[in-house]
N, C-alpha and C positions, 0 to 999 in steps of 0.2 A: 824393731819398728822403723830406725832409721833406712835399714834394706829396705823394707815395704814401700816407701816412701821411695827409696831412688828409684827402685822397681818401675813406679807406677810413673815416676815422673819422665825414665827411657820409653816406656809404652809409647806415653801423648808424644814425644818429640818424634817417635816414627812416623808421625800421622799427621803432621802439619798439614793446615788448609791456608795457611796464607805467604806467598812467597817475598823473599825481601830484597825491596828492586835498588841492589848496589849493584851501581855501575862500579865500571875499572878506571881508574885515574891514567891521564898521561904521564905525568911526572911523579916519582918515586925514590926515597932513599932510606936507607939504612939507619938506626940510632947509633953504629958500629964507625960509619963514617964522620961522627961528627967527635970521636973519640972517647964514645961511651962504652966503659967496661964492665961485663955481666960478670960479678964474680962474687956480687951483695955485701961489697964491704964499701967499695968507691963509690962516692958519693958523684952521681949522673944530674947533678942536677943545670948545670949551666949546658952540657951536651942536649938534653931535652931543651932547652930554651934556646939556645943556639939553631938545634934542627929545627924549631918551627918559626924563628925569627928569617931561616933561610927558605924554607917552603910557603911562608906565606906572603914573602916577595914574589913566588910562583904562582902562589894563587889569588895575588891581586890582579892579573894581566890576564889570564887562564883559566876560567870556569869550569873547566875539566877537572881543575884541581890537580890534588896532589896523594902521595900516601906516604906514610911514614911506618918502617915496618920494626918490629922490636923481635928478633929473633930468640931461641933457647939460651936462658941466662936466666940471674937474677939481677935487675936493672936497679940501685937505690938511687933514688930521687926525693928533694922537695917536688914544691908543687910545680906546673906547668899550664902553659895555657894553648890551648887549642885555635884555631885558625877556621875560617871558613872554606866549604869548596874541599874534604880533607878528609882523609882515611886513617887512624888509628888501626896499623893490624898488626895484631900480639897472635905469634906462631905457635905451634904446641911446645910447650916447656918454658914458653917466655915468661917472667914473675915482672911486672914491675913493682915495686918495694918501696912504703911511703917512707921518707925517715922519720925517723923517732926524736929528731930535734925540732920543737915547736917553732925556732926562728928560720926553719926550711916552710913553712908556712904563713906564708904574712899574715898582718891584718887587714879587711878590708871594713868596710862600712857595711853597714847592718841592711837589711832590707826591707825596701819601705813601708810592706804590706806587716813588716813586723815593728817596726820601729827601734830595735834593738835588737842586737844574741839573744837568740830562743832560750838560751841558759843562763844568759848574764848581762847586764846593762853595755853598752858601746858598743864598737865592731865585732866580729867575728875572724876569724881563720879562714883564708881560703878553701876551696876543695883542693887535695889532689891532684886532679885530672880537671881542671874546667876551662866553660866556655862562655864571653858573656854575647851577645848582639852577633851573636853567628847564624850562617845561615848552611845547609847540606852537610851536617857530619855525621861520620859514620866511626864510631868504635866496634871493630869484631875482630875476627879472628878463627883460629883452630882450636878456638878454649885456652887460650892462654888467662894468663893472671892476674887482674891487680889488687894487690893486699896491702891495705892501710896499717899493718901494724900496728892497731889500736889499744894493744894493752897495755903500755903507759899514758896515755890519755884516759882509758876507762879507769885507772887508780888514781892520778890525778884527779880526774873529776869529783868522785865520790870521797876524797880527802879535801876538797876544796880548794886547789891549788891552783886552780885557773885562772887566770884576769881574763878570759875573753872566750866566748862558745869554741867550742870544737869544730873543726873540721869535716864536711860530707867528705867521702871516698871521688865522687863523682858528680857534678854539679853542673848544669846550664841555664844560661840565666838570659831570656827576652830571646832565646833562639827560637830557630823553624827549620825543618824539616830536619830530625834527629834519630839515626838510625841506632841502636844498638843491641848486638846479638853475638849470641856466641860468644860470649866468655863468661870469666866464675871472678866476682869482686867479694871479698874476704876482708873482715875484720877491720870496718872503717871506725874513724874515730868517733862518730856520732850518725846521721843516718847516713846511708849507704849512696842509692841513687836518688837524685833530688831535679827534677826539672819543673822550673819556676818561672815563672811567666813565658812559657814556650807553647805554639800550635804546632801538631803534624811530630810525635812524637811515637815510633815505635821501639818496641822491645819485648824483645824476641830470642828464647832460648836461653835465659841469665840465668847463670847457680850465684844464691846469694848465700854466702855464711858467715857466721859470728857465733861465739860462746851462748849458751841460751841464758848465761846473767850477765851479759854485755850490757850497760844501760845506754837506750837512747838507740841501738843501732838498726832503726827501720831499714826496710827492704826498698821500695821504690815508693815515694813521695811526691807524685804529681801535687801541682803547687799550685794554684793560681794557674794551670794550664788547660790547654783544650786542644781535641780531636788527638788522643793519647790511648794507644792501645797496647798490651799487654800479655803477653801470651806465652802459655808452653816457658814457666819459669821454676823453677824449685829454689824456696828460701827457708831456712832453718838460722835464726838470729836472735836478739835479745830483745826486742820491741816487736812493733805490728810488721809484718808482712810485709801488708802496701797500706798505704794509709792516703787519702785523697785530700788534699788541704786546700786553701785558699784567704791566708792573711790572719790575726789577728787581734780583735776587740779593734781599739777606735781605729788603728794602723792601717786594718783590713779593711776596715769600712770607708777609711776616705780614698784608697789606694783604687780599691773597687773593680777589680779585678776575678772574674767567678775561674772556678774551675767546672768545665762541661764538657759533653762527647765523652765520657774515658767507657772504654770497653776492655774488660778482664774476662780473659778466661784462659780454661787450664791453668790453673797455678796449684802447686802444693808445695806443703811445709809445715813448719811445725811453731810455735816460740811459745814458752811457758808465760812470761813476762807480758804480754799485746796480744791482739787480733790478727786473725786471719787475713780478714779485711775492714778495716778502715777508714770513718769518713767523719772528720774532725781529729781533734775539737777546733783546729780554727781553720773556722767558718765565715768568717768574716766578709771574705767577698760574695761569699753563694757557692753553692754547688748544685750543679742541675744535668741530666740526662747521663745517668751512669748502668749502663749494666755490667752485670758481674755471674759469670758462666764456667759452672764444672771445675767448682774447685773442690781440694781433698784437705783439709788441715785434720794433725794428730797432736795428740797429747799439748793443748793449745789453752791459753787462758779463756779466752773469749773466742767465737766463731766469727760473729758480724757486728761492728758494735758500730753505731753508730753516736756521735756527741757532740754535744753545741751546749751553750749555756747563755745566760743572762751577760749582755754586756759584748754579745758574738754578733748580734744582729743579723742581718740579710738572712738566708734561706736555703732550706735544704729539700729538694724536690725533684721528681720522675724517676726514681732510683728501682732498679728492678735485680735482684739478686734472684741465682734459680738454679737448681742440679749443685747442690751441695751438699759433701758429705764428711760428719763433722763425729770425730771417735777418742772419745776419751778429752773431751771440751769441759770445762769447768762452769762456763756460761754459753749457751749456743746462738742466743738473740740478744744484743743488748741496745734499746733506743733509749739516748738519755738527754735529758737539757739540764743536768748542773754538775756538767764541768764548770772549775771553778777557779780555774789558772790565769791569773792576767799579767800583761806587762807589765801595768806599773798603776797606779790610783787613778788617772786619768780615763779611763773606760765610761760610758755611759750605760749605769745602771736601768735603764728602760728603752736599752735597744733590746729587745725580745728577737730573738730568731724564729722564723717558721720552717717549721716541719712539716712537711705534707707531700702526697702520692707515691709512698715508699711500701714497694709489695715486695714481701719474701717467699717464694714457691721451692717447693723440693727440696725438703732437706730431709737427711737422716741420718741416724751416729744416736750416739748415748753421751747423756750429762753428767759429770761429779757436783755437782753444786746445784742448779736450777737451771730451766729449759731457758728462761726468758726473763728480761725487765724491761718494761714500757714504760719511761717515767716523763710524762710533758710536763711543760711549765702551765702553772694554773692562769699567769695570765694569757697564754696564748696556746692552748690545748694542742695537741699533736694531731692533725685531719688526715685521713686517706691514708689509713694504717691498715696495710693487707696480709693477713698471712694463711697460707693454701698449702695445704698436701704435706706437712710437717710430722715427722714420725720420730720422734727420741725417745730412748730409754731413756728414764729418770729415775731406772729403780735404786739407784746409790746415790740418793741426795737428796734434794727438795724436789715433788713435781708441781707445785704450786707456780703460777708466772704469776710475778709484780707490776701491777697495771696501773696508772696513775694519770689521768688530764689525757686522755688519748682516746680518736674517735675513730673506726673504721671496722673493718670486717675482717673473717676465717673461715674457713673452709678446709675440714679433715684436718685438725691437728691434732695431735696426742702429744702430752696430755694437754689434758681439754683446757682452751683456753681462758683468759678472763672474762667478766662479764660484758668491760666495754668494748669486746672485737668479737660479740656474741655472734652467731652462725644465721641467728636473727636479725640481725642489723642488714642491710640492704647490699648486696653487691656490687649496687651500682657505685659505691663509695672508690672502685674500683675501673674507672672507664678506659683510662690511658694504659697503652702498649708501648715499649722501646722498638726502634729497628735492631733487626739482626745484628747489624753491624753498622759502626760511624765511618766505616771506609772504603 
């Protein structure tokens, strides 16, 4: 299944429709001249700080920027930070290698839309690779590598040995315009790629992998960001795919920052553990204009799930999923309002989040479990619930869908839907269309 899967995912990258406008930097060096040794045992970590403490002396005078090249080797590094105006380009064979020592990771303070460690009270661990208030970066390459090393964090974790969240692989934070393509990020400590409060975000051609009982290791994580597009990726990991986020409970709600514009498509993978695709659970600032186009997930817990809960507030809306094909899914639709994960007692129990003008078209695959659950909140019903042209085997499970506090319409699904998105209900429940494309 794993072949089928890279199969289909060399197919789409032959076929790109959208080109990725990296320019050539004037200024350029080596991680080899700053005294960095690929041999994955010397630890590179001041070499990596060194080179971008000396390139972004060049690209403060220089807008042309700079590039920093990491040639064939295995580079071990703590964390580093990235530079505005800057190239990241990892050659074929390049590894860089996170270390496995937690104090090559500092701590920083928590983020405001969360108000602490998504896992644990106070700061968290830096990324990796990160960026905060940058503007023009670009990470690619020839598919070179960078591997977080995360299976002593993933033991740790689940032994409880941490004082402080995990580490993303890859992280920017209040940046714009972020390119990244062309490489394979592997086995981070917690999610993978993470851009959080960022506009003008692409990415393009990423292999994302991790253990399929990796916890916690999402694929790409738009945060609180907008005009974010996604394409021609293959992730096989231990959580969701791509998961669309923006804050959570009261954190999310004063911070107030939505995530909107995100466009997905082509993407396949797999993870027994998450979803395909992803949107929540926190929700807190809003999520609005997402489409999502011609993906493949296999052997997958969930297909589409969508979650918010009591205490999320703000709103989830214009969402259009479509050309989806979903084999050997356990749940293929999931819209739910009680997730039930908070930061800390402080949330306000009657912020209600709304759900509304979320249409799913084109799907097909077979279920292990049940087609679908539609569960809104009774005080604030789920409105503008669309689902068109849905075809799943359901013969080895439940073909019953779970329908609960949700208004909207159907059209050709099998198996036949519930009463409240009867064929009967009016289609006009359905009036809004996404653009093609947010770019």
């Amino acid at each position: 299944m794993d072949f089928l899967l890279l199969a289909l995912w060399i197919a789409w990258r032959s076929c790109l429709v959208c080109a990725i406008p990296i320019g050539a930097r004037p200024h350029s060096a080596s991680i080899v001249d700053f005294g960095a040794i690929g041999d994955g045992v010397t630890l590179n970590t001041l070499a990596f700080q060194n080179a971008m403490f000396y390139l972004s002396s060049i690209t403060a005078t220089d807008k042309g920027g700079a590039m920093l090249y990491v040639p064939e080797g295995r580079w071990l590094t703590g964390s580093f930070n990235l530079t505005s105006h800057f190239t990241l380009y990892l050659e074929r064979g390049a590894v860089i290698l996170g270390s496995q020592d937690p104090s090559q990771w500092p701590i920083i303070d928590p983020l405001p839309s969360y108000g602490r460690g998504r896992e644990l009270p106070g700061g968290r661990h830096i990324s990796l690779v990160h960026g905060e208030n940058l503007e023009d970066v670009v990470i690619t390459g020839e598919n070179g590598t960078i591997d977080g090393q995360g299976a002593k964090w993933w033991r740790w974790s689940k032994l409880g040995l941490l004082n402080h969240t995990r580490g993303h692989l890859v992280e920017f934070v209040s940046s714009t315009n972020i390119i990244i393509s062309n490489v394979t990020l592997v086995n981070s400590p917690f999610w993978t790629l993470h851009p959080v409060y960022c506009t003008n975000v692409l990415i393009q051609g990423v292999t994302i992998l991790a253990p399929q009982d990796s916890p916690n290791t999402d694929g790409i994580d738009p945060d609180s960001s907008s005009n974010v597009c996604i394409q021609d990726c293959y992730i096989s990991n231990g959580d969701d795919m791509i998961a669309i986020k923006s804050g959570w409970d009261e954190y999310g709600i004063a911070y107030g920052q939505p995530s909107s514009n995100i466009h997905i498509r082509r993407v396949t993978g797999q993870t027994k553990r998450g979803a395909a695709i992803a949107i929540g659970s926190e929700t807190s600032g809003g999520i609005e204009n997402v489409l999502v186009e011609d993906l493949v997930a296999v052997s997958t817990k969930s297909g589409v799930s969508i979650r918010t809960g009591v205490g999320r507030g703000a709103y989830i809306r214009n969402v259009v999923l479509s050309s989806i094909t979903l084999l050997d899914i356990q749940t293929a639709i999931t819209i739910s309002g009680f997730s039930s994960e908070h930061p800390d007692n402080g949330y306000n129990a009657t912020a209600f989040p709304v759900v509304e003008k979320v249409t799913v078209r084109g799907v097909t695959g077979n279920t292990l479990d049940r087609p679908g659950r539609i569960l809104g909140i009774p005080e604030v019903p789920f409105r503008d619930i669309c689902l068109e042209d849905i075809a799943l085997d359901a013969s080895t499970g439940l073909t019953a869908w779970k329908c609960t506090d949700v208004e909207g319409y159907s059209s050709s699904v099998t198996p036949k839907i519930c009463k409240e998105l009867s064929e009967n209900n009016s289609p006009d429940a359905c009036p809004f269309q996404l653009p093609g494309t947010f770019w």
